[in-house]
C-alpha positions, 0 to 999 in steps of 0.5 A: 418739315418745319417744326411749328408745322409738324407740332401742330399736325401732331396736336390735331391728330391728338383732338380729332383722332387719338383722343376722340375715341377716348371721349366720345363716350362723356360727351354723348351723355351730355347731349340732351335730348329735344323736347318731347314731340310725343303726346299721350291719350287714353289709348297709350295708358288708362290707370284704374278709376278712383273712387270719389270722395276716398283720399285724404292725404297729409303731406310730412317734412322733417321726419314728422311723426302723425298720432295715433289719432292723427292717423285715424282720420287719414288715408296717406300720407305724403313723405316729403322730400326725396331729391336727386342728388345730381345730375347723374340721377343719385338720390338722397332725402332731405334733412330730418328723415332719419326714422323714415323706417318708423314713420312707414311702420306707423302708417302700415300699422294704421292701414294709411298708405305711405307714399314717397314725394320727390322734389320740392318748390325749392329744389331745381330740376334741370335738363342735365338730368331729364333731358339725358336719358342715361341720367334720366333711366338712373334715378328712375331705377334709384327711385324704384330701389328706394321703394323696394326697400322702404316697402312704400305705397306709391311716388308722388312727383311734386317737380315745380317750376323754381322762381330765381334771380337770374332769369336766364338760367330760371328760364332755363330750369323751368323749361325742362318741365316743358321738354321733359316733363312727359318723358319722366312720368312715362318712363317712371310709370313704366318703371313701376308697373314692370316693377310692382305690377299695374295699379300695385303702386299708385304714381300722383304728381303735384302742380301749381294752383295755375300754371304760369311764370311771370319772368318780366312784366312782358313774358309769361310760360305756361310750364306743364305742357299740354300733352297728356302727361297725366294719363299715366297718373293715378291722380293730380294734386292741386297745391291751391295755396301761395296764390296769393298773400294775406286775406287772398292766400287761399280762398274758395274762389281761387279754387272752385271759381270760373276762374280757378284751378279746378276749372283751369286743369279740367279744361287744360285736360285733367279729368275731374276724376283724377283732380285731388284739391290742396288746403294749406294748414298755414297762414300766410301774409307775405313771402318767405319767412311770412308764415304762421302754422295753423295751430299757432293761430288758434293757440294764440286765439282760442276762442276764434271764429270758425268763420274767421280766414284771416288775423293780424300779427306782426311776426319777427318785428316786421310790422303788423300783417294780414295772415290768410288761412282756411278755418273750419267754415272754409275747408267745410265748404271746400270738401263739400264743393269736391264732393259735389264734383266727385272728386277723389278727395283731398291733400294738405300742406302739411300735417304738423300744422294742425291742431290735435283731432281731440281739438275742435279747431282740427281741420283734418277732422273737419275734413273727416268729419264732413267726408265721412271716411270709417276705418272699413271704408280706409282699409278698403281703399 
């Protein structure tokens, strides 16, 4: 036999036959799944009602620590963020979490439920871990572990679609929300139910104030499918904020208008019962770095208007700004429309933006003030 002819033989036998075996294993776990067919009714799960008007939940980043007093006007808080830490479903905290056992206690101890949030609007979730159900199963049985051991109330899944340059690979990333989306939350619920018990933990998830991506003047994706993921959660948290820069930042229209985001996931599916509105406890006048926490505002003007939804700053020497937020009168307004509505109630990014509750600027005790929430009523919750 020629030599050329039989070393070749030789290699084909080492690809297709010998080795194959060897790899078939690695290679099936990146095949990734099609996107989910399924779409869930009321009938595949039915989570236990909440009652209107009863959650005010504080979102904390960087191992934040509420007050005493902070935790009297709260019913959760939103403990941000846990994040896999690969595609194989590991999972880690973000920096600064270092007393997460300190926050929990704190919170047990003021009877205010501690809740752990995974993802984050900078964090990209992406096929390779949803979408193989190997990876998929793994960080769900990491997640439950996590809450074993931190004792914790409930999981908030706050999985956001990801704005990047290359908008082929943030086409991508984006569209495993679209194709997998319904598959975590199905099997997480299932997860913790089997876990904890049902209706033993609660299972949320926050979304955009819409739900769209433009990716060119042409091209526009809705990114949560319509397929009744949210039947298999407690509730929906609205992030009613970065809607738009400066005086438009995060108006009462933009929320509970014809056309806002209330108006838009009630009619894209999401029962008003399950529908918890978002208040952002900062300023903003543009992208990025363009931001002012709430208290800054008033520590710079302490007699403003309660009125008042917007200043002009100039922050880092780049030129003077319209900063748009929610002063007392508007997040008023706002809790008074969710309670009309019989919402559950409320959220808000985030909590060290406040003023102290003693501080008659304190938008968390106006949102209190105007729910009417006690320490009986908390506890009962």
């Amino acid at each position: 036999m020629n030599v050329k002819k039989y070393l070749f033989i030789v290699l084909l036998i080492n690809i297709f036959g010998c080795k194959k075996t060897t790899n078939d294993k690695s290679i099936l776990k990146k095949i990734i799944e099609p996107p989910s067919s399924f779409t869930a009714t009321s009938s595949d799960y039915q989570t236990n009602p909440i009652k209107p008007n009863s959650i005010i939940m504080g979102y904390l980043i960087d191992g934040y620590l509420p007050t005493d007093n902070q935790y009297k006007y709260l019913t959760h808080i939103g403990i941000s963020f846990l994040q896999a830490a690969n595609i194989n479903g590991d999972i880690m905290m973000t920096p600064g979490w270092e007393n997460i056992d300190k926050v929990i206690a704190s919170a047990k101890k003021n009877n205010v439920k501690a809740i752990i949030s995974f993802g984050g609007g900078g964090f990209k979730i992406t096929s390779e871990l949803m979408g193989v159900k190997e990876n998929r199963q793994n960080l769900i049985k990491n997640i439950i572990s996590f809450m074993k051991k931190y004792n914790l109330d409930g999981f908030d899944c706050d999985w956001e679609p990801s704005w990047l340059d290359n908008k082929t690979e943030m086409k991508s990333v984006n569209n495993a929300i679209t194709h997998h989306y319904i598959k975590f939350i199905r099997d997480l619920r299932i997860a913790i139910d089997n876990q904890f018990g049902k209706g033993k933990k609660s299972f949320s998830a926050a979304v955009m104030n819409g739900n769209s991506i433009w990716y060119s003047r042409r091209e526009q994706i809705a990114h949560f499918p319509q397929n009744g993921w949210w039947h298999y959660l407690d509730w929906v948290a609205l992030m009613n904020y970065d809607n738009d820069l400066g005086s438009k930042h995060s108006t009462f229209e933009s929320v509970y208008g014809p056309n806002g985001s209330v108006e838009y996931w009630s009619k894209f599916g999401v029962p008003l019962s399950k529908i918890v509105t978002g208040i952002p406890f900062y300023a903003r006048a543009g992208w990025g770095e363009e931001w002012l926490f709430y208290k800054d505002i008033i520590k710079m003007n302490p007699e403003l208007s309660f009125d008042i939804d917007y200043i002009s700053y100039e922050k880092n020497n780049s030129g003077e700004k319209t900063y748009g937020y929610n002063g007392i009168s508007t997040v008023t307004k706002k809790i008074i429309e969710n309670k009309n509505l019989k919402l559950p109630g409320t959220m808000f990014w985030q909590l060290a933006g406040d003023m102290p509750v003693t501080n008659e600027y304190s938008l968390l005790k106006a949102i209190n003030s105007e729910m009417g929430l006690n320490s009986r009523e908390k506890m009962a919750h």
